[in-house]
C-alpha positions in Angstrom: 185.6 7.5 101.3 189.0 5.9 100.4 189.4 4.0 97.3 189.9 0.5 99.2 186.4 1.0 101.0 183.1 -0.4 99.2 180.6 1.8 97.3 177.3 2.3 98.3 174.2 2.2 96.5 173.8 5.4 95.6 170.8 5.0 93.6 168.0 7.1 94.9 165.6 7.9 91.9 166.6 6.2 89.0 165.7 2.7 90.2 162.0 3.6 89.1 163.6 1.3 86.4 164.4 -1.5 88.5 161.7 -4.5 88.6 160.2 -6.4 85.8 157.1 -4.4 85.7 159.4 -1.3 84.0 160.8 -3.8 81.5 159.7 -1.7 78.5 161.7 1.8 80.2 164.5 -0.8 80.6 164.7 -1.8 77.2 164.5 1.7 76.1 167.3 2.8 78.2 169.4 0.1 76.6 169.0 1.5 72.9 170.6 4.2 74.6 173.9 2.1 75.4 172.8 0.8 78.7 173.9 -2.0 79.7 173.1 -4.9 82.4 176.4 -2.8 84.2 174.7 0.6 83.9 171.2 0.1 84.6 172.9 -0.9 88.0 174.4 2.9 88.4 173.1 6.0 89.1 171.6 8.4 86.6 173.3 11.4 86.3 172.4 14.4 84.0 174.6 17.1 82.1 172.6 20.1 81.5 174.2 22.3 79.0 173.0 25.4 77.7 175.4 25.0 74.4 174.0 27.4 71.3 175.9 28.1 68.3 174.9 31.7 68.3 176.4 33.1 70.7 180.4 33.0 71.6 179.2 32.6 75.5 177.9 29.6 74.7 179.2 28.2 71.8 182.2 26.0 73.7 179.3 24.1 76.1 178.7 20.5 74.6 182.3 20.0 74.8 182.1 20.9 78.0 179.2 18.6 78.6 181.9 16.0 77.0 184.1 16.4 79.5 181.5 16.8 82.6 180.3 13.1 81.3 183.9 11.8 81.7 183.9 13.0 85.4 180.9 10.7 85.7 181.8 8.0 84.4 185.0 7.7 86.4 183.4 8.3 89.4 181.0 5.2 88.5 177.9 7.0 87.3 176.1 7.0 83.9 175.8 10.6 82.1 173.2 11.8 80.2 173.9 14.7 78.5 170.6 17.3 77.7 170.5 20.7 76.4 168.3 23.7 76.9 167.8 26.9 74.9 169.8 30.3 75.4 169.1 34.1 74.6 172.3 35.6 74.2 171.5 39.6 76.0 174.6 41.0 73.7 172.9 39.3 70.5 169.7 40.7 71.3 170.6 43.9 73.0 168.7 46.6 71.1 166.1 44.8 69.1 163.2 43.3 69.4 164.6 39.6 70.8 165.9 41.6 74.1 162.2 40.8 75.0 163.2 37.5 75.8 166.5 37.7 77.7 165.0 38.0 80.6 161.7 34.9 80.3 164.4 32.8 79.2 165.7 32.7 82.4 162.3 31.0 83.6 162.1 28.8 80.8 165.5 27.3 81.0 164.8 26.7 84.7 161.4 24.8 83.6 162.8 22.9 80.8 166.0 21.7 83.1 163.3 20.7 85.6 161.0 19.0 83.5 163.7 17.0 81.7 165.7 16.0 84.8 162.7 15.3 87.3 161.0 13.4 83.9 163.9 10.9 83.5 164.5 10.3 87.0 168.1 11.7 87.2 170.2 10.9 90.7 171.8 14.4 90.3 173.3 16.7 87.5 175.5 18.9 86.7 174.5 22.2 85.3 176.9 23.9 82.8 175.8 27.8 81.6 177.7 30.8 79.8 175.9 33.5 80.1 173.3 36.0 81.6 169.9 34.4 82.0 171.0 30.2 81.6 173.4 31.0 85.1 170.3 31.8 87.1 167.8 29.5 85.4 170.1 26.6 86.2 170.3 27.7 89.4 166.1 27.7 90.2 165.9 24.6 88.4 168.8 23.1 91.1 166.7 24.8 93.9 163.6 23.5 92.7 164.6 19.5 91.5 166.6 19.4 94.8 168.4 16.8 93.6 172.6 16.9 94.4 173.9 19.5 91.8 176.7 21.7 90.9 176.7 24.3 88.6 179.9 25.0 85.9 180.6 28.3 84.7 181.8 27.8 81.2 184.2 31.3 81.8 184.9 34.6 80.7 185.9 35.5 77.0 189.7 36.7 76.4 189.6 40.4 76.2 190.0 41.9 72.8 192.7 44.0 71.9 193.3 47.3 69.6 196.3 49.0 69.7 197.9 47.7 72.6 194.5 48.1 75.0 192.1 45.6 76.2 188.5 46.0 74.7 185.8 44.1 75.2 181.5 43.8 73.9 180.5 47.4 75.8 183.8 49.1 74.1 181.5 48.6 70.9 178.7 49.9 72.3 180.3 53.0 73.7 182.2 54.0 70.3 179.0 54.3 68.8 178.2 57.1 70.5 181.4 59.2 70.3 180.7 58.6 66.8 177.3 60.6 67.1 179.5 62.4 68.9 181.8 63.3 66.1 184.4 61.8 68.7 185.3 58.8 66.3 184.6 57.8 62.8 183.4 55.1 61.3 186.5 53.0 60.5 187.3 53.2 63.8 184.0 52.1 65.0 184.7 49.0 62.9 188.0 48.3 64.0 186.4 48.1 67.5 183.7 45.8 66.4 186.1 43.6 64.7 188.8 43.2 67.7 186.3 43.5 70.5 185.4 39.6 71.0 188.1 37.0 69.9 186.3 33.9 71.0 184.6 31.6 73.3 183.1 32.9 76.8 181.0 35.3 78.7 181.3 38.9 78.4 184.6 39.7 80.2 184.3 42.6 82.9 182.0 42.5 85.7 179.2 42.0 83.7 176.0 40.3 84.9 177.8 36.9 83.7 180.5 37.0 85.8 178.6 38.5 88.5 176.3 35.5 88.7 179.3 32.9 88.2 180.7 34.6 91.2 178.0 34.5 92.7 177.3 31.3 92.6 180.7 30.1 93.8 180.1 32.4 96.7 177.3 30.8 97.4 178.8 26.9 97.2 177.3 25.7 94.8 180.2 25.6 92.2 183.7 24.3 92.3 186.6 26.9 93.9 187.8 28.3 91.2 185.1 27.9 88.5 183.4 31.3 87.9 187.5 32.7 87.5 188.9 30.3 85.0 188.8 31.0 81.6 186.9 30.1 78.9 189.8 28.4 76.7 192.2 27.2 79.4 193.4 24.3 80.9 192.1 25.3 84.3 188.5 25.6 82.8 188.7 22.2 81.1 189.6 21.0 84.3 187.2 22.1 86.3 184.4 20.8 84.2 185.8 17.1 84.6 185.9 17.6 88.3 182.5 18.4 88.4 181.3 15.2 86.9 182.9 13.9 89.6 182.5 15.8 92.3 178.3 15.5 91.6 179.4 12.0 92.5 180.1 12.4 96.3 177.4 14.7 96.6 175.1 11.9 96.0 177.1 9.1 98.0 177.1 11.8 100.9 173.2 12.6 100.3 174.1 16.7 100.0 171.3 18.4 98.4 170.8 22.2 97.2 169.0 23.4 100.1 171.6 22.0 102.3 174.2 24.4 100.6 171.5 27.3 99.6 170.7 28.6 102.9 170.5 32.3 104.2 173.7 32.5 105.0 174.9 31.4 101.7 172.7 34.1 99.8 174.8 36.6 102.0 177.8 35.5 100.8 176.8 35.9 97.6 175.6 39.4 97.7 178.8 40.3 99.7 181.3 39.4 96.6 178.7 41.1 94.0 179.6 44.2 96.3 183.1 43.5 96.6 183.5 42.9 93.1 181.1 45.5 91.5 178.3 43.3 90.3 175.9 43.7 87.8 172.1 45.2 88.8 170.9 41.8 87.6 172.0 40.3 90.3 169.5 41.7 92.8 166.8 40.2 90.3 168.5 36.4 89.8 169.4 36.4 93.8 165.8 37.0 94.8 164.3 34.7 92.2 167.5 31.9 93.3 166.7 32.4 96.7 162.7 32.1 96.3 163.3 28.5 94.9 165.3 27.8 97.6 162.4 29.0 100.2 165.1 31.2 101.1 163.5 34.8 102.8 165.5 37.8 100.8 164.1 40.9 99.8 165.5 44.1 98.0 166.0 46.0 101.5 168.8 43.3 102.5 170.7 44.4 99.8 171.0 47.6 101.1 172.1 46.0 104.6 174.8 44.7 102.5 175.6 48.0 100.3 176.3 49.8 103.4 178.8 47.7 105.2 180.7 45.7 102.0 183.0 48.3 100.0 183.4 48.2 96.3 187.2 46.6 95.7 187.4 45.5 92.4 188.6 47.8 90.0 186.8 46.2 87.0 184.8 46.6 83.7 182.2 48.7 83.1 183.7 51.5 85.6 186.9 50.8 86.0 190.0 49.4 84.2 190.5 45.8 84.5 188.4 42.8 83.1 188.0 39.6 84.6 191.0 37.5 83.2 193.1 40.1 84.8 191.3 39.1 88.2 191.7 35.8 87.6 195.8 36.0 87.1 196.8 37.5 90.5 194.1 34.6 92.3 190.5 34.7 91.1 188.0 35.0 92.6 189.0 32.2 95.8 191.5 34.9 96.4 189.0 37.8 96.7 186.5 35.7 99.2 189.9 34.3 101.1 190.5 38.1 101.4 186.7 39.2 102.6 186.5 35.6 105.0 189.7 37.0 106.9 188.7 40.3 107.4 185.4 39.1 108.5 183.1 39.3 105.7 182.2 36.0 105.0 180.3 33.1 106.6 183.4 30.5 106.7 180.7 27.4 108.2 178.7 27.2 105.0 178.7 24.0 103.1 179.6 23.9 100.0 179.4 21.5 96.6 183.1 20.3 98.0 181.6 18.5 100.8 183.4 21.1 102.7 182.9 24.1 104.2 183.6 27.5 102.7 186.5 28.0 105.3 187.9 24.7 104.8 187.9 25.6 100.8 189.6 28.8 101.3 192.4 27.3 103.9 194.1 26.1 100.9 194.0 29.0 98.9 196.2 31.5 97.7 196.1 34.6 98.9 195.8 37.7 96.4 199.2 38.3 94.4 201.7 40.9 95.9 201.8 44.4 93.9 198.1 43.4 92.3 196.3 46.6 91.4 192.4 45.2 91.0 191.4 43.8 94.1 192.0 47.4 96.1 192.7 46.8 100.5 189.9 47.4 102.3 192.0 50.8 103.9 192.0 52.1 100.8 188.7 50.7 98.6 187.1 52.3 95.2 184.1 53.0 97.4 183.5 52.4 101.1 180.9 51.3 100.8 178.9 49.0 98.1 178.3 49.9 94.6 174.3 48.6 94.5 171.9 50.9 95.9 167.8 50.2 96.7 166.1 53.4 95.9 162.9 54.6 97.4 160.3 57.5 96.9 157.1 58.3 95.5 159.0 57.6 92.0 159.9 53.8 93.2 157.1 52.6 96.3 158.4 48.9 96.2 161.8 49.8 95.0 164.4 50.7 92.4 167.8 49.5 91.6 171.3 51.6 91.0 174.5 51.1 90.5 177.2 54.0 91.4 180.0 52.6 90.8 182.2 55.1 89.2 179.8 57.5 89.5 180.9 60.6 91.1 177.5 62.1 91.3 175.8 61.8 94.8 172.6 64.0 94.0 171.3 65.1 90.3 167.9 66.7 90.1 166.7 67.6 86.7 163.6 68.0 84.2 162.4 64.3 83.0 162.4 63.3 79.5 159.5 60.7 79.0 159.5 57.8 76.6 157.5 54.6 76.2 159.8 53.1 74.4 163.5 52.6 74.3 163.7 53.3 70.4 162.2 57.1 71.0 164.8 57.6 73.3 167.7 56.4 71.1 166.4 58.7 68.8 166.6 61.6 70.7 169.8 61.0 72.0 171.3 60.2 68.5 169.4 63.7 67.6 170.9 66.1 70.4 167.6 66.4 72.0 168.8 65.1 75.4 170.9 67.7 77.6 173.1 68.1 80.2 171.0 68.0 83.5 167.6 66.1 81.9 166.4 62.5 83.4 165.7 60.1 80.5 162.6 58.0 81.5 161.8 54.8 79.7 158.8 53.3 80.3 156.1 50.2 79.6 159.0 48.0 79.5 159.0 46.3 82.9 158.6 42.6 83.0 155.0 43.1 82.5 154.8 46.6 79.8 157.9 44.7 78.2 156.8 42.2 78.2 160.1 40.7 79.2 162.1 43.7 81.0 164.4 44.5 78.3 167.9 45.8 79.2 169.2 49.2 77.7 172.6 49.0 77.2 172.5 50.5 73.7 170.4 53.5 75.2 173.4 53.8 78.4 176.1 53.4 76.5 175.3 55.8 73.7 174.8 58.3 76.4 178.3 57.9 78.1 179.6 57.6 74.5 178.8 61.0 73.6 180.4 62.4 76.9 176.9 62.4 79.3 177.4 59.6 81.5 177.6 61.8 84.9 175.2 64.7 83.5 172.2 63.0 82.1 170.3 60.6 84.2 168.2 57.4 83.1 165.4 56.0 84.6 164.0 52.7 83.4 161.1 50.5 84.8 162.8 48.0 82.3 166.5 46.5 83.3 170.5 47.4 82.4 173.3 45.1 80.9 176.1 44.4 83.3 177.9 46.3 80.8 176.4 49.4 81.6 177.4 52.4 84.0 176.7 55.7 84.4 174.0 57.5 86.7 171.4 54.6 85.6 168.4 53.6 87.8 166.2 50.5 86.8 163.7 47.9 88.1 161.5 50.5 88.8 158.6 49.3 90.9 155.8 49.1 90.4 156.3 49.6 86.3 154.1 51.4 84.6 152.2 48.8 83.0 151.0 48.3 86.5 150.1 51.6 87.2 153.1 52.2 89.5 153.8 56.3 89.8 156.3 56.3 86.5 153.4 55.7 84.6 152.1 59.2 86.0 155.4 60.8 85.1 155.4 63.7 82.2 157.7 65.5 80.6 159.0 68.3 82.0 158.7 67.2 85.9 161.0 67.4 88.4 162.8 64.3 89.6 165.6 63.7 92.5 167.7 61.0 92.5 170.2 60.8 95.5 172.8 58.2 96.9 173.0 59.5 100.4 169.6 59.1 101.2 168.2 56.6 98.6 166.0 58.6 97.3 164.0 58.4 93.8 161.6 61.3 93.8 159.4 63.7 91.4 158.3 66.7 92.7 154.6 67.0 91.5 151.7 67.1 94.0 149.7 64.5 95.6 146.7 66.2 94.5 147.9 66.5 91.0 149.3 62.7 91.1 146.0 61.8 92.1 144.6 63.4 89.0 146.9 61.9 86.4 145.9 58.2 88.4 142.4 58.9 87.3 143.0 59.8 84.1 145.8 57.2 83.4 144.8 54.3 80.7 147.5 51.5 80.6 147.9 49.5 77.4 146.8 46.0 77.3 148.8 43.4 78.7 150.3 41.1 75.3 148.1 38.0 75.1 150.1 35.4 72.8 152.8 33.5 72.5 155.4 33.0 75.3 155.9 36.8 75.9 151.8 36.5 76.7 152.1 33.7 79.1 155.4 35.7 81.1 153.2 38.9 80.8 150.5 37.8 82.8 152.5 35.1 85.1 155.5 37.1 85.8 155.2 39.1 89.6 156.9 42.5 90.2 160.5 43.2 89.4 161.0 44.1 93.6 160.1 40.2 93.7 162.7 39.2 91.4 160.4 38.8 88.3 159.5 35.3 89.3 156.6 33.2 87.8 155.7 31.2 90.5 154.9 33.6 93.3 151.4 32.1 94.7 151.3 30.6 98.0 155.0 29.3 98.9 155.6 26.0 100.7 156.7 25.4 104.3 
């Protein structure tokens, strides 16, 4: 639409408030600064997840500021809400990691409720971290109303001593100081340099795995889930989407016009590229079960075996994501994979254009960049997610190998039903080269609230154990973490799935080549522990009661909605 050409009434929902019988909304809606000029525009809301706890989301309401202004030069009225926020790096290790992972729900129901409740034409969702990304993105698939989603971008690395550091570098130095490896000074000079302000954690943690994701998928700006936290490029791109939300609504685009199949396999093929998080596999599934979108944890392994891991990024490798974004982003990375014929170039996309027409303009990858690695020559040829199966994991279990140079590691399990017994005996020697850590009763059920062990991985590769000591987990991991991890066991013990059956002492086989997550113990003798198994009860209070007994398997994408889906 050229400027010289008439608008159109774009109203679609908000004129619920349009005859004299909603007089009393109408006045209401003016002690909010509406005017006679207003009420005549389309409602447009600005969902931001802004918390001052947290540095991934402490920057969002000015965000939402700006998000407005896009609005209201594109002739719309903004309404700016907010929505709560668990922070995983916050809560990592205590009790509050509980509910990381129900937050994701809740932030999808509250952005529903409020946005369906006033009758909003559209929004504009802005998230910083983990769990908001996600729940923004089921509450966009679910109000399917025109939307776009705004990454508020990646923290500036930390430095010390002339090398980047980051959240997990924290993590990690306190277990080379178990480890005798490093004192406690120098623990503290890590703590104190590791995060120097504003944004998500900065390697190819689960927050910039889903911001990437999500601008694989269309449904954010190009450009977005790459730019920075405190630059110009970021403020930028915020403004744009208030206007951009805009044409989506004059050119009636809606979610599930951008959220298709195809688009989910775009998304998973730049997770692989780039090294993405574990948590992806559980936020694509969920995403794509709001959008009535068929995906399952086997097509991830489709995907695993034909992508290869590129990126040489945080937690395995060297680079974090600022450094991606200053030789081209993350446009450059899907401009690379669309020409070399890994991407669906006919998708639509929150531009009002196609993927391919978005990447036409882009600029390729900088020459002499060491992160992105050429497909000849690639970290891992294939990808760096891998779906487990066995007697161990019936429905399924989640790895990442990136980094990992171990293809096969069988060894004696080490069984604990909480995360805090294993700390322990890690922090106490107990743990060895060659055992299999197993944490258990901590799946989205046992949790309740699937609880991620960073502290538990990192202390592990901190003290030198990362490729020698295996951990097993019905419960989740941090993007942050690496090593030879396996979670999202299924079914979790708290459901009587086989890890519940699991003692210490057995035997258990975990291996890449043939996706395999075994324990070598006897039918007959499984059959035994089944009968004599008794499972805690289920937690009955509070919002951790509700998830508990709402909340589906983890192979489902811990969703809370999974009755009956719709045509």
């Amino acid at each position: 639409m050229t400027d010289n050409q008439p608008k159109k009434d774009i109203r679609i929902r908000s004129n619920v408030y349009d005859n004299m019988v909603k007089s009393p909304n109408r006045a209401l809606l003016r002690a909010t600064g509406m005017g006679d000029q207003e009420l005549e525009q389309p409602i447009i809301g600005v969902i931001s997840t802004w918390a001052e706890n947290t540095p991934c989301n402490i920057h969002l309401a000015d965000l939402g500021k700006l998000a407005k202004k896009g609005v209201i030069t594109a002739g719309g009225w903004p309404v700016q809400f907010g929505t709560i926020t668990v922070s995983d790096g916050i809560a990592m290790g205590t009790p509050g990691m509980r509910f990381s992972l129900p937050s994701r729900d809740i932030i999808a129901d509250s952005v529903e409720a409020a946005i369906s409740g006033h009758n909003c034409d559209a929004f504009v969702a802005i998230g910083g971290c983990d769990k908001n990304m996600p729940g923004c993105m089921i509450a966009i698939a679910n109000t399917d109303i025109p939307s776009i989603f705004v990454y508020g971008g990646t923290i500036a690395p930390g430095n010390l001593d002339g090398e980047d550091i980051d959240l997990v570098s924290v993590f990690e130095a306190i277990g080379q100081w178990n480890h005798h490896d490093m004192t406690a000074e120098e623990v503290r000079r890590i703590e104190c340099n590791a995060c120097p302000g504003p944004g998500g954690c900065g390697g190819m943690y689960t927050a910039n795995t889903m911001a990437s994701a999500i601008e694989a998928m269309g449904m954010s700006l190009p450009g977005s889930s790459s730019h920075p936290a405190t630059t110009e490029a970021k403020l930028k791109d915020v403004e744009e989407a208030g206007e951009a939300v805009m044409k989506l609504l004059e050119k009636g685009i809606y979610p599930k016009d951008i959220m298709t199949r195809k688009a989910f396999e775009n998304a998973i093929t730049v997770v692989m590229a780039l090294g993405g998080s574990t948590n992806a596999v559980l936020h694509l599934m969920a995403m794509a079960h709001a959008a009535n979108v068929e995906l399952t944890l086997d097509d991830f392994n489709d995907f695993q075996e034909k992508v290869p891991h590129l990126a040489d990024l945080k937690p395995s490798g060297k680079y974090v994501f600022q450094d991606l974004y200053e030789v081209g982003g993350v446009p450059a990375v899907m401009k690379y994979l669309y020409e070399n014929g890994y991407l669906h170039g006919d998708c639509l996309t929150v531009t009002g254009k196609t993927l391919a027409e978005n990447l036409a303009d882009v600029p390729s990858l900088k020459e002499g960049q060491q992160i992105i690695m050429p497909l000849e020559n690639p970290k891992r040829k294939d990808g760096p997610l891998i779906i487990l199966h066995g007697n161990l994991a019936t429905e399924g279990a989640v790895a990442k190998v990136s980094g990992v140079k171990v293809r096969r590691h069988e060894g004696p399990a080490k069984v604990f039903n909480n995360e805090e017994d294993a700390i322990d005996a890690v922090l106490a020697d107990e743990v060895i080269d060659g055992d299999v850590v197993v944490v258990r009763y901590v799946g989205p059920k046992g949790g309740p609230g699937m609880p991620e062990m960073l502290s538990l991985s990192s202390m592990i590769v901190g003290k030198g154990q990362g490729e020698t000591v295996a951990l097993l987990t019905d419960g989740r991991f941090s993007g942050g973490t690496h090593g030879l991890v396996v979670g999202h066991i299924a079914p979790e013990a708290q459901d009587g799935g086989a890890i519940a059956l699991l003692k210490t002492g057995d035997i258990v086989v975990i291996d890449q080549d043939t996706k395999e997550l075994t324990m070598k113990v006897s039918e007959a003798e499984l059959a035994k522990r089944q009968a004599e198994l008794v499972i805690p009860p289920l937690h009955t209070r509070g919002v951790l009661g509700k998830y508990a007994h709402l909340v589906s398997s983890s192979a489902e994408g811990a969703i809370t909605d999974f009755w009956e889906k719709e045509d």
